[in-house]
Each structure stands twice: as structure tokens, then as C-alpha cells.
N, CA, C, O and CB atoms as a CASP TS submission, in Angstrom:
PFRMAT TS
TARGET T0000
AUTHOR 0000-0000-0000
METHOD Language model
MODEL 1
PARENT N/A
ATOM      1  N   UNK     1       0.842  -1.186   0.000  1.00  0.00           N
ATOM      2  CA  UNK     1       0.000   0.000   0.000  1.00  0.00           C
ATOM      3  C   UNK     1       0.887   1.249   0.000  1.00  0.00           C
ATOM      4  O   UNK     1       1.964   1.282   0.595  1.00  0.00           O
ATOM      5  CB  UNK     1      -0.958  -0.001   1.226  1.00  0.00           C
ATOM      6  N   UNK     2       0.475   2.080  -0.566  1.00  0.00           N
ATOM      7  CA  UNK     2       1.692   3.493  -0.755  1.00  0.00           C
ATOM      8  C   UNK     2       0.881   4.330   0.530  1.00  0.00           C
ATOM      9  O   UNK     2      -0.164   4.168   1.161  1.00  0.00           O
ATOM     10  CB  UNK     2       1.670   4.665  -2.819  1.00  0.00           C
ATOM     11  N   UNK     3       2.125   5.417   0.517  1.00  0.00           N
ATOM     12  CA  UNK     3       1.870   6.351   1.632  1.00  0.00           C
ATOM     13  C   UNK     3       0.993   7.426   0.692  1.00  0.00           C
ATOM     14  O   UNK     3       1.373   7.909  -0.375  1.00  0.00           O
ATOM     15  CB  UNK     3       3.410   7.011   2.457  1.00  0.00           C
ATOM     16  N   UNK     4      -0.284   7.673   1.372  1.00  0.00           N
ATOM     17  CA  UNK     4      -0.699   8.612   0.320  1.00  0.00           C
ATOM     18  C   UNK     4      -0.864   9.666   1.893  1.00  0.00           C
ATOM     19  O   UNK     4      -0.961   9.298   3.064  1.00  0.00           O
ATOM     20  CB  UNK     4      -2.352   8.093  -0.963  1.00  0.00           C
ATOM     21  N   UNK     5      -0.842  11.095   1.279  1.00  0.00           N
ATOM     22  CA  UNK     5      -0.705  12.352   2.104  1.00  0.00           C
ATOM     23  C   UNK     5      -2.342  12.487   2.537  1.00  0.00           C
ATOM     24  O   UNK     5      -2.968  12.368   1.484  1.00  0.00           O
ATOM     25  CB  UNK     5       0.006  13.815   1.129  1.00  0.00           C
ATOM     26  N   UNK     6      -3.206  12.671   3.573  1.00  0.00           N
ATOM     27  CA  UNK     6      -4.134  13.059   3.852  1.00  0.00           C
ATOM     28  C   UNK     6      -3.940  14.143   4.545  1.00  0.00           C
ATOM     29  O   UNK     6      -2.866  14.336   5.115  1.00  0.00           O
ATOM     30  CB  UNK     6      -4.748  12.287   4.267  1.00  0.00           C
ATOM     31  N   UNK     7      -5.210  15.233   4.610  1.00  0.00           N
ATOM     32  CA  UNK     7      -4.770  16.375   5.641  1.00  0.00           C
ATOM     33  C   UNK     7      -6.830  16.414   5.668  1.00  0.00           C
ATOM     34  O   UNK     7      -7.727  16.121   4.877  1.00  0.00           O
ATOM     35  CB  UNK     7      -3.400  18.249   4.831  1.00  0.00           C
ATOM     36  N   UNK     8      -6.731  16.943   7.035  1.00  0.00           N
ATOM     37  CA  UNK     8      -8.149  17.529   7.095  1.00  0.00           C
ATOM     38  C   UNK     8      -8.629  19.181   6.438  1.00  0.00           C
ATOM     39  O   UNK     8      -8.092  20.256   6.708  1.00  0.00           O
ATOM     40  CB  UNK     8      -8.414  17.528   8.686  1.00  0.00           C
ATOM     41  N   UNK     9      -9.518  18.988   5.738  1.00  0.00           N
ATOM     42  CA  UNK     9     -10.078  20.291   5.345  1.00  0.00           C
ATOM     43  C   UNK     9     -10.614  21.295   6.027  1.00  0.00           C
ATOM     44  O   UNK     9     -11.618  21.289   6.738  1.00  0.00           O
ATOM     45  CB  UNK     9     -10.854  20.144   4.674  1.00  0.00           C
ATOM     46  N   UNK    10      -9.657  22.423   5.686  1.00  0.00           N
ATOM     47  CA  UNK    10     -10.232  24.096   7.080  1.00  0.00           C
ATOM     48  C   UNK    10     -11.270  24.639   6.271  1.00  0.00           C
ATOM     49  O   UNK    10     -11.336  24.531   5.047  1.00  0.00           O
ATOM     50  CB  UNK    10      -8.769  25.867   7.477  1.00  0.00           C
ATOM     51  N   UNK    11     -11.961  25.141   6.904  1.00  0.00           N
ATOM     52  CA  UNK    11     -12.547  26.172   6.396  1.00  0.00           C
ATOM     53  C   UNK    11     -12.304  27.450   5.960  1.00  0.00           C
ATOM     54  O   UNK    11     -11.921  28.231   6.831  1.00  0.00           O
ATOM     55  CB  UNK    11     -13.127  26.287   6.924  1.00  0.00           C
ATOM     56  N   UNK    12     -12.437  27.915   4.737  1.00  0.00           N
ATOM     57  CA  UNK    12     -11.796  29.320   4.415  1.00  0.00           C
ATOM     58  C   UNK    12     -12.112  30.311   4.788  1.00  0.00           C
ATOM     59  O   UNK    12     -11.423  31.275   4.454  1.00  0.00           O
ATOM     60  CB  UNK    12     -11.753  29.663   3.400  1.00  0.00           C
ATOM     61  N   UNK    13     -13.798  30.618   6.017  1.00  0.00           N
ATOM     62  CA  UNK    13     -13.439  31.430   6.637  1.00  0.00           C
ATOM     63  C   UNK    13     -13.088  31.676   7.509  1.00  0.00           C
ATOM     64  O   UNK    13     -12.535  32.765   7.662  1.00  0.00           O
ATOM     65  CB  UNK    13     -13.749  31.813   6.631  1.00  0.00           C
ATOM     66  N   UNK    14     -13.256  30.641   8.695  1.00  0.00           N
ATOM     67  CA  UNK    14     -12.510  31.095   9.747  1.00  0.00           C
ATOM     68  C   UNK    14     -11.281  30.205  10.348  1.00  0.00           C
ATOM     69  O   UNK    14     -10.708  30.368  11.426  1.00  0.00           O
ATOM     70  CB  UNK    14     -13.456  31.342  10.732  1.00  0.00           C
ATOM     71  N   UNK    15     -11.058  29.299   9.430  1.00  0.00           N
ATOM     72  CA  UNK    15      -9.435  28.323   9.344  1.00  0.00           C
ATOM     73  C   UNK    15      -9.090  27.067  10.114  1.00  0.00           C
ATOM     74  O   UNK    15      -7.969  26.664  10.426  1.00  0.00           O
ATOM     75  CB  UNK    15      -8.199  29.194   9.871  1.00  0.00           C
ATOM     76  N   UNK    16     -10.629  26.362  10.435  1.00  0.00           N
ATOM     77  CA  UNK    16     -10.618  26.069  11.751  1.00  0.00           C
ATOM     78  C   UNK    16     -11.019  24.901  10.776  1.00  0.00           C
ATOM     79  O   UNK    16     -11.565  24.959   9.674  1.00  0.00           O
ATOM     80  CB  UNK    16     -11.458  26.836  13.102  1.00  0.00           C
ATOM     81  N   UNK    17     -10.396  23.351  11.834  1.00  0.00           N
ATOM     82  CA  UNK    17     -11.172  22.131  10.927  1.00  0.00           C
ATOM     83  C   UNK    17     -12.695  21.593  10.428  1.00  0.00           C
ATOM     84  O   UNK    17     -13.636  21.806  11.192  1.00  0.00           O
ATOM     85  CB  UNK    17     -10.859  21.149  11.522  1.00  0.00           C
ATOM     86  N   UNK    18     -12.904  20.999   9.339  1.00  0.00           N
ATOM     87  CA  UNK    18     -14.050  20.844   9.166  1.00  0.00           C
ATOM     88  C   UNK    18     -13.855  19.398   9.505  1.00  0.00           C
ATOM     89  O   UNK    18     -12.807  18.869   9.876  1.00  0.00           O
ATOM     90  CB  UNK    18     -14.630  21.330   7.900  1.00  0.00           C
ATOM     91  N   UNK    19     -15.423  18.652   9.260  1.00  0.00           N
ATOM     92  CA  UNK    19     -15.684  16.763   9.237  1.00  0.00           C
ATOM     93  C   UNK    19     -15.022  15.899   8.338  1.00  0.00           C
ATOM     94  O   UNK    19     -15.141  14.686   8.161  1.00  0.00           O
ATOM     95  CB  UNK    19     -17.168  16.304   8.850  1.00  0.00           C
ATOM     96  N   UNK    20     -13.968  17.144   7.554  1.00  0.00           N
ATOM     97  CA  UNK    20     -13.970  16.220   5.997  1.00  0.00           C
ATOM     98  C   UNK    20     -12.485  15.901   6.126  1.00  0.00           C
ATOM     99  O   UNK    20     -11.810  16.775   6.669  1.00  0.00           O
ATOM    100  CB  UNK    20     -14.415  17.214   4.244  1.00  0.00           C
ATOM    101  N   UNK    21     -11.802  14.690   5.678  1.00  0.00           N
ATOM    102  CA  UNK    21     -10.474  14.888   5.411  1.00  0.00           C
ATOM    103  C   UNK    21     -10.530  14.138   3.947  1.00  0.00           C
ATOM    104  O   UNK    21     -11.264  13.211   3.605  1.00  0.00           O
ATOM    105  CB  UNK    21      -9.403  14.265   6.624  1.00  0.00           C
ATOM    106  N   UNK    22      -9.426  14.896   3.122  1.00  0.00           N
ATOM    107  CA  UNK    22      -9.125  14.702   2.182  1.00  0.00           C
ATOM    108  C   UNK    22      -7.899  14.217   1.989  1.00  0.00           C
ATOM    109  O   UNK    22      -7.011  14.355   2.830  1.00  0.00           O
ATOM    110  CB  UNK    22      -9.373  15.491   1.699  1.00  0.00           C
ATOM    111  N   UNK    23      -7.703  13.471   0.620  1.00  0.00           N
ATOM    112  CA  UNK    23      -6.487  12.867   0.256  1.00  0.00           C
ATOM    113  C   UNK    23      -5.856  13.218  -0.623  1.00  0.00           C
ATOM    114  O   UNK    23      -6.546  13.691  -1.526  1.00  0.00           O
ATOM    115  CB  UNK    23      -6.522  11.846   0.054  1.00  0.00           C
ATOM    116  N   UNK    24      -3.961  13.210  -0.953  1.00  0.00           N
ATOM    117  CA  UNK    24      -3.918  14.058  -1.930  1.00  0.00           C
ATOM    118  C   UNK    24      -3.993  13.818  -3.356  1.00  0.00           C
ATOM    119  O   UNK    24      -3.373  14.390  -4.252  1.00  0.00           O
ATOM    120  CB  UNK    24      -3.012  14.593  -1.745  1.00  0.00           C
ATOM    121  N   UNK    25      -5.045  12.666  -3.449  1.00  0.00           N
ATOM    122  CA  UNK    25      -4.838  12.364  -4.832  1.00  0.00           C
ATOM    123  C   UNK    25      -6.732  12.463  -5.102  1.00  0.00           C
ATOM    124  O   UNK    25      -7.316  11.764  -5.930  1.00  0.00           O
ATOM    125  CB  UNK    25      -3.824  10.579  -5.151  1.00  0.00           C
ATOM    126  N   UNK    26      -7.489  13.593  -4.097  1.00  0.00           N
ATOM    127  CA  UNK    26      -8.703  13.740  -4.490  1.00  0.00           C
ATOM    128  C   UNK    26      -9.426  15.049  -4.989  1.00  0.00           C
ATOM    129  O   UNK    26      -9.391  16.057  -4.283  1.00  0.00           O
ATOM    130  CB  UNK    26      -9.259  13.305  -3.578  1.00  0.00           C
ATOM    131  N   UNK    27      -9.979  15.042  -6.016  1.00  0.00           N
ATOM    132  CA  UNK    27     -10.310  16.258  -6.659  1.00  0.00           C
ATOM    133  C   UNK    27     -11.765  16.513  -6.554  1.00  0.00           C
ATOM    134  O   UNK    27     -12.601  15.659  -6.848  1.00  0.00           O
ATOM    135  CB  UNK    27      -9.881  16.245  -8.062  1.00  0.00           C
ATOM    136  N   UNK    28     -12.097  17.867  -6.071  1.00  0.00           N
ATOM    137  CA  UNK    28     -13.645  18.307  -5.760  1.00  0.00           C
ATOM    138  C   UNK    28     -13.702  19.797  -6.542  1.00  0.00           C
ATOM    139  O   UNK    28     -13.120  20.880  -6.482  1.00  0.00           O
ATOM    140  CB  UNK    28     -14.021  18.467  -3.830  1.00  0.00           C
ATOM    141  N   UNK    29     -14.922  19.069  -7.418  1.00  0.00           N
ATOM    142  CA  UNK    29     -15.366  20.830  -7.797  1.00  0.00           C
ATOM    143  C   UNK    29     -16.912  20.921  -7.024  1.00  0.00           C
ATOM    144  O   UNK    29     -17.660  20.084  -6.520  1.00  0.00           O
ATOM    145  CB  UNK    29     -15.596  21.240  -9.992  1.00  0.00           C
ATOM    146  N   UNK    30     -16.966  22.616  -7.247  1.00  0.00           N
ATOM    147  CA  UNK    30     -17.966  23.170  -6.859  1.00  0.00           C
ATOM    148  C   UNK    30     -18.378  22.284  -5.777  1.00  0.00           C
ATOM    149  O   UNK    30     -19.354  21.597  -6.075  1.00  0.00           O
ATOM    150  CB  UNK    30     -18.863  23.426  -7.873  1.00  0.00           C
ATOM    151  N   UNK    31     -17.865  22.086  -4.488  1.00  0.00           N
ATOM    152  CA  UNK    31     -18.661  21.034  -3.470  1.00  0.00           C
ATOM    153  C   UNK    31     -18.944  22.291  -2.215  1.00  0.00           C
ATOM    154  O   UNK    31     -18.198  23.246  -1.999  1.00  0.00           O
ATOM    155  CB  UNK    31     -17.445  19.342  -2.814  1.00  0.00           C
ATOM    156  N   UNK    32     -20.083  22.005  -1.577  1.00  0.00           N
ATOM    157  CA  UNK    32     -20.516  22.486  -0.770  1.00  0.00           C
ATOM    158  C   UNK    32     -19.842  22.567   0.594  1.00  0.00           C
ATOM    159  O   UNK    32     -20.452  21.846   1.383  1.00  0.00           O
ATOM    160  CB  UNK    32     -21.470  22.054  -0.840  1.00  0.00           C
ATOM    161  N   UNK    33     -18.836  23.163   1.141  1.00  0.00           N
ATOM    162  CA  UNK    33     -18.303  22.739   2.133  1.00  0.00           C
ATOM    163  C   UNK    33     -18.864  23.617   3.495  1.00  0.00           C
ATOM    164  O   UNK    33     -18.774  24.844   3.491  1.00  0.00           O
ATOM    165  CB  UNK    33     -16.853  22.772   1.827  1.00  0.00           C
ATOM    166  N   UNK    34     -19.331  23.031   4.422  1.00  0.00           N
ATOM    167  CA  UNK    34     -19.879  23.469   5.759  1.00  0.00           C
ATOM    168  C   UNK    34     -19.078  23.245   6.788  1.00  0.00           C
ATOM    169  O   UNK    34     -18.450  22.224   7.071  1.00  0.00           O
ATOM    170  CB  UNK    34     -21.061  22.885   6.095  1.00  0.00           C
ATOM    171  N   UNK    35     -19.154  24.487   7.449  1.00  0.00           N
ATOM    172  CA  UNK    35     -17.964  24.362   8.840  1.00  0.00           C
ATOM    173  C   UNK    35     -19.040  24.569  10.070  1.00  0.00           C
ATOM    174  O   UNK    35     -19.766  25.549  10.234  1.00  0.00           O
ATOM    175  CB  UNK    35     -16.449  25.905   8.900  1.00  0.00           C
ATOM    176  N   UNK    36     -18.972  23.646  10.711  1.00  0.00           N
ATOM    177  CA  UNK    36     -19.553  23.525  11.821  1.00  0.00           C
ATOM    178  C   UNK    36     -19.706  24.361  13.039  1.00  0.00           C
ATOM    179  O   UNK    36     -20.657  24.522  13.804  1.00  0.00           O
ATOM    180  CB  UNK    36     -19.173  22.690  12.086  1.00  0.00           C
ATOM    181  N   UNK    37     -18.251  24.948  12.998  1.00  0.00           N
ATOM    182  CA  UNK    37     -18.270  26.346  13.898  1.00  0.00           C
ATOM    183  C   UNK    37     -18.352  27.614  13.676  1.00  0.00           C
ATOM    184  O   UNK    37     -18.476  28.415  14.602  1.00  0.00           O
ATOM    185  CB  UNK    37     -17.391  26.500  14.477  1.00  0.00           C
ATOM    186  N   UNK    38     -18.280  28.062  12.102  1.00  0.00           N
ATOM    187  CA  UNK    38     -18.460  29.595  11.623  1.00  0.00           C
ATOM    188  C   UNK    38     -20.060  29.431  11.547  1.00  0.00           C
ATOM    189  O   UNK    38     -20.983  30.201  11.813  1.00  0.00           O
ATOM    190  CB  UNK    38     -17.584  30.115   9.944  1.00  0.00           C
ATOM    191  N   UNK    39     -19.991  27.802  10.965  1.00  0.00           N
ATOM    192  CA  UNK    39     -21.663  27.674  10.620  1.00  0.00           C
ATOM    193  C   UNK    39     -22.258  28.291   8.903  1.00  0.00           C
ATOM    194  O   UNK    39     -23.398  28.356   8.442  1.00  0.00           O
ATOM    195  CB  UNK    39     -22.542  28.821  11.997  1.00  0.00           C
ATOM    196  N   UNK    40     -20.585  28.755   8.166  1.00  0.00           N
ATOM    197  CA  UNK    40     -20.963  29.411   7.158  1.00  0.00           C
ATOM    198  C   UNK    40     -21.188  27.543   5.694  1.00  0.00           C
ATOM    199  O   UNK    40     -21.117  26.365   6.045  1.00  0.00           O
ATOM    200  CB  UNK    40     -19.400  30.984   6.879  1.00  0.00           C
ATOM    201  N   UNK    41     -21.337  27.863   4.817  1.00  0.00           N
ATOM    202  CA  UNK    41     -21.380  27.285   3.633  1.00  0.00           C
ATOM    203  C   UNK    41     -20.156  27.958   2.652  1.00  0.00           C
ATOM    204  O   UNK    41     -19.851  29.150   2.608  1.00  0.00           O
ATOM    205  CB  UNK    41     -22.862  27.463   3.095  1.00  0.00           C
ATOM    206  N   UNK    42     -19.720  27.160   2.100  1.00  0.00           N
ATOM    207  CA  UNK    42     -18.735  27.361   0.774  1.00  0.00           C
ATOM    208  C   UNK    42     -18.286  26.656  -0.110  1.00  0.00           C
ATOM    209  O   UNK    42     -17.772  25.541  -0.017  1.00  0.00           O
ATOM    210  CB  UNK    42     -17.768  27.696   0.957  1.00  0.00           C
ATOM    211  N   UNK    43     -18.507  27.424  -1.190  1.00  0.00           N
ATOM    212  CA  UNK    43     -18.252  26.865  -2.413  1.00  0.00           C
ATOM    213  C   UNK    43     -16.789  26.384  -2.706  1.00  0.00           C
ATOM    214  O   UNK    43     -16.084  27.362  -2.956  1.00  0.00           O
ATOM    215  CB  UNK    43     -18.651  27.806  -3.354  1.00  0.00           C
ATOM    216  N   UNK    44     -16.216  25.400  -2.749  1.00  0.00           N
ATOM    217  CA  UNK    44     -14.807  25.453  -3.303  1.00  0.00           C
ATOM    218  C   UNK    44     -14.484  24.236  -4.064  1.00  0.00           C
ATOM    219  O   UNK    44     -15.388  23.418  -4.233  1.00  0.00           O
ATOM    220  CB  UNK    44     -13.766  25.620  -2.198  1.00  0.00           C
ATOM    221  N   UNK    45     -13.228  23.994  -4.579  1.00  0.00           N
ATOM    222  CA  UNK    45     -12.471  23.064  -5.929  1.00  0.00           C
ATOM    223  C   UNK    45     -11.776  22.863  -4.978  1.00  0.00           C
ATOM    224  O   UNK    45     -11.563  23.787  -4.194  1.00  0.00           O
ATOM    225  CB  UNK    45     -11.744  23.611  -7.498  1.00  0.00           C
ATOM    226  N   UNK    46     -11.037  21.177  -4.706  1.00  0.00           N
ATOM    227  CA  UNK    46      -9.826  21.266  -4.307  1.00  0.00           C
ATOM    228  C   UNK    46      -9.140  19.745  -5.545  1.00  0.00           C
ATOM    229  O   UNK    46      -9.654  18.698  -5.939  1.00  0.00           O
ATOM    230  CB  UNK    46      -9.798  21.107  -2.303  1.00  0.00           C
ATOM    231  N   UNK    47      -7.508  20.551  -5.815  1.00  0.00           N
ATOM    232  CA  UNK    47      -7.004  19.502  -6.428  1.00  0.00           C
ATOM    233  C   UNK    47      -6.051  19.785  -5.677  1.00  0.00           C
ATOM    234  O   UNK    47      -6.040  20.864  -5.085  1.00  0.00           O
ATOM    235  CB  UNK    47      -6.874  19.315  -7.847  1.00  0.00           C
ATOM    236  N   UNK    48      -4.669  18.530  -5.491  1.00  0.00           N
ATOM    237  CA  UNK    48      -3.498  18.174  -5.283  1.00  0.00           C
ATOM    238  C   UNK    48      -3.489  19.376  -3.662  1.00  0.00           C
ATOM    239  O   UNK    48      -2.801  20.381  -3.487  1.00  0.00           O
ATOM    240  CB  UNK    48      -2.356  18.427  -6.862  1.00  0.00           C
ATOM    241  N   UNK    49      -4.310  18.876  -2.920  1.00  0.00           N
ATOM    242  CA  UNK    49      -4.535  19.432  -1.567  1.00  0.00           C
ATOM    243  C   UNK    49      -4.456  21.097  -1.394  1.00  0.00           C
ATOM    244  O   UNK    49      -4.010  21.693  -0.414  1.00  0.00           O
ATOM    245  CB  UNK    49      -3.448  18.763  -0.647  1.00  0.00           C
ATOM    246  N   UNK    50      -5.080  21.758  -2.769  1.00  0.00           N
ATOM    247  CA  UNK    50      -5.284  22.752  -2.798  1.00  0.00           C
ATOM    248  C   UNK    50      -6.359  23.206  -2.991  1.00  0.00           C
ATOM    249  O   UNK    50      -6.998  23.099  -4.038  1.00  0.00           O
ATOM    250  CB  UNK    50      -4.715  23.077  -3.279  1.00  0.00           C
ATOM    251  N   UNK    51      -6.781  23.921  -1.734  1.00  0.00           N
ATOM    252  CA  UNK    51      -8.737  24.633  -2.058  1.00  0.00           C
ATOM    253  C   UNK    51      -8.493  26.504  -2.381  1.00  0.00           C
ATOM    254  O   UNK    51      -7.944  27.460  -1.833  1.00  0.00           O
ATOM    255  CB  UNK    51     -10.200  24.439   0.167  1.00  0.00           C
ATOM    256  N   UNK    52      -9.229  26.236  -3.515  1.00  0.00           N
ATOM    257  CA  UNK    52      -9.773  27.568  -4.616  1.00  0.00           C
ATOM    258  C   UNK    52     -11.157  27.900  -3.624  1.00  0.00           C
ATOM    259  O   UNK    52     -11.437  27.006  -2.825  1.00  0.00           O
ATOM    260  CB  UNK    52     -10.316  26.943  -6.748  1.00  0.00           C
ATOM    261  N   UNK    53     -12.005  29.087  -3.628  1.00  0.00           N
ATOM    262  CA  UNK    53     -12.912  29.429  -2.953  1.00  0.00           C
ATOM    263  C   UNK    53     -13.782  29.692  -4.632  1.00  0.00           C
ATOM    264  O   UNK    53     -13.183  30.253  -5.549  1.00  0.00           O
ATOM    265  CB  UNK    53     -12.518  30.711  -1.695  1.00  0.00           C
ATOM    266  N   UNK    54     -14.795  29.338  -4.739  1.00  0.00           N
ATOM    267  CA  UNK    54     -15.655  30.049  -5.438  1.00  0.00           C
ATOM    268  C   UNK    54     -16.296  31.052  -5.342  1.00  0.00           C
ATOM    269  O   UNK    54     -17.241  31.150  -4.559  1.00  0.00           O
ATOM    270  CB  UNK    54     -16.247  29.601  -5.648  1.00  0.00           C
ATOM    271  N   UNK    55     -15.841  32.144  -6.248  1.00  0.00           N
ATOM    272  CA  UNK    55     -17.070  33.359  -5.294  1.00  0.00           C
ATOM    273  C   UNK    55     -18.386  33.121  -6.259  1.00  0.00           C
ATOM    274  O   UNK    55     -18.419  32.958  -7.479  1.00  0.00           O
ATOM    275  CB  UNK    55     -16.506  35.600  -5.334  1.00  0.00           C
ATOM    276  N   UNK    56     -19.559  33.160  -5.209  1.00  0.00           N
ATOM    277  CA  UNK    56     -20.692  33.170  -5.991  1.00  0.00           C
ATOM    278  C   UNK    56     -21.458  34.035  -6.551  1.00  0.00           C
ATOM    279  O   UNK    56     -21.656  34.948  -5.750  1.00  0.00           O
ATOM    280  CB  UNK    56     -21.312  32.730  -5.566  1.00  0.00           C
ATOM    281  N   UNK    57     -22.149  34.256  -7.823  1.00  0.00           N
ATOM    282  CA  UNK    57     -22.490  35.313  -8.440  1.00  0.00           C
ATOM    283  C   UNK    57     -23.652  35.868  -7.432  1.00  0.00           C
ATOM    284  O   UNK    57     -24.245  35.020  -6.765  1.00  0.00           O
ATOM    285  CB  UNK    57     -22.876  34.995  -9.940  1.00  0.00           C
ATOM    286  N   UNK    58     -24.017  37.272  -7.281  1.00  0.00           N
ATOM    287  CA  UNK    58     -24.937  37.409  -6.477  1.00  0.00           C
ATOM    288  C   UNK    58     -26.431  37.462  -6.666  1.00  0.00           C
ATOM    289  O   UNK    58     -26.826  37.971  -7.716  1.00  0.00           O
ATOM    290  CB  UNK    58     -24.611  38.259  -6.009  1.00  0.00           C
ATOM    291  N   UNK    59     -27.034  37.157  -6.081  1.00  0.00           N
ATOM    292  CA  UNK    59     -28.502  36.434  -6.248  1.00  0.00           C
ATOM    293  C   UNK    59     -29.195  37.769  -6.654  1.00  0.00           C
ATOM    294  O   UNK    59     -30.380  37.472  -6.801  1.00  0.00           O
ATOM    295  CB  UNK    59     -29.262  35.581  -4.689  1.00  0.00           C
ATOM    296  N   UNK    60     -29.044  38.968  -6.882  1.00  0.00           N
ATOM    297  CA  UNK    60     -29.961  39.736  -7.835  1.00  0.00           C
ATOM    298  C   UNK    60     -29.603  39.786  -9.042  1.00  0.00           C
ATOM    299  O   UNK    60     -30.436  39.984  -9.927  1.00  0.00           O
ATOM    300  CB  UNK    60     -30.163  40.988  -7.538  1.00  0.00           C
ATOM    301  N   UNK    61     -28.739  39.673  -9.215  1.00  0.00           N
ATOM    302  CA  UNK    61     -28.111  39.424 -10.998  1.00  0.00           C
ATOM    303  C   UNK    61     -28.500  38.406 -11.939  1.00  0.00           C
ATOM    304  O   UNK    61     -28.693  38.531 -13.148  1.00  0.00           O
ATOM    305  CB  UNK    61     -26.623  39.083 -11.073  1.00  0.00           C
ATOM    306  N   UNK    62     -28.622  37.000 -10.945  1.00  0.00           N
ATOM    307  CA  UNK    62     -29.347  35.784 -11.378  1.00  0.00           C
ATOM    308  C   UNK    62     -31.068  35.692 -11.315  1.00  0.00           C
ATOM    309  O   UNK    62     -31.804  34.761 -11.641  1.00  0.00           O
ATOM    310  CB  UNK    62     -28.762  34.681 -10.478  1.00  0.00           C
ATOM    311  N   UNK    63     -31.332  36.796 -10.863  1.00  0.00           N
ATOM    312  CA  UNK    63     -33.125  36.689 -11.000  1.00  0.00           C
ATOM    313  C   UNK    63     -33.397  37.607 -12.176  1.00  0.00           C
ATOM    314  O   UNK    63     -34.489  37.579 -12.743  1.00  0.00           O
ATOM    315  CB  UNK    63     -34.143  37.337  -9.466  1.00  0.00           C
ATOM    316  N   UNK    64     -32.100  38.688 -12.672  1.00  0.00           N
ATOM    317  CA  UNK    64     -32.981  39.268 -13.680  1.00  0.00           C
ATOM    318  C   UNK    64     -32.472  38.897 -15.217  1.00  0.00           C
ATOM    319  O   UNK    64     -33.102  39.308 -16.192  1.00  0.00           O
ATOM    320  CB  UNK    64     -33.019  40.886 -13.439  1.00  0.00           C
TER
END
């Protein structure tokens, strides 16, 4: 079995661990990530144990 790198996933806003740990050979788009203690939601990509933040378009722009 190889050594593969895991690390647990922070949250990008307030840096603190989330439920999730990831591995470094796992790739997530657009996934919903929830932190239990900001309590916020976020959008992010992660490849090769790197998380991108999605910013989301804002919800009056998408209704008209």
C-alpha cells in the first residue's frame, strides 16, 4: 500500500477544521463545504490538496 498524504479540510473562513479529510490524490469541484463552527457554507475546488474558494455570483443578478 503506498503512503498517500491526507490532511483535514479548514474552512476558508474562519481556518478552523471541518468533518472532511481529504487525500492528496482527491479532486472536488464546486462542493458544498460546511464548517460547523463559523456555521458558514462554501463553495470550493480542491485539487493536489489545494482549495480555490468560489465566489458566488450574487442572487440579484441571477433573477434578472
Amino acid at each position: 500500500m503506498e503512503n498517500v498524504i491526507s490532511e483535514w479540510l479548514r474552512c476558508p473562513v474562519c481556518g478552523n477544521k471541518t468533518r472532511l479529510k481529504i487525500r492528496g490524490d482527491t479532486e472536488l469541484k464546486y462542493f458544498p463545504l460546511f464548517c460547523p463552527k463559523c456555521r458558514q457554507e462554501t463553495l470550493i475546488n480542491v485539487k493536489h490538496l489545494n482549495t480555490t474558494v468560489i465566489k458566488e455570483p450574487d442572487a440579484q443578478t441571477q433573477s434578472r
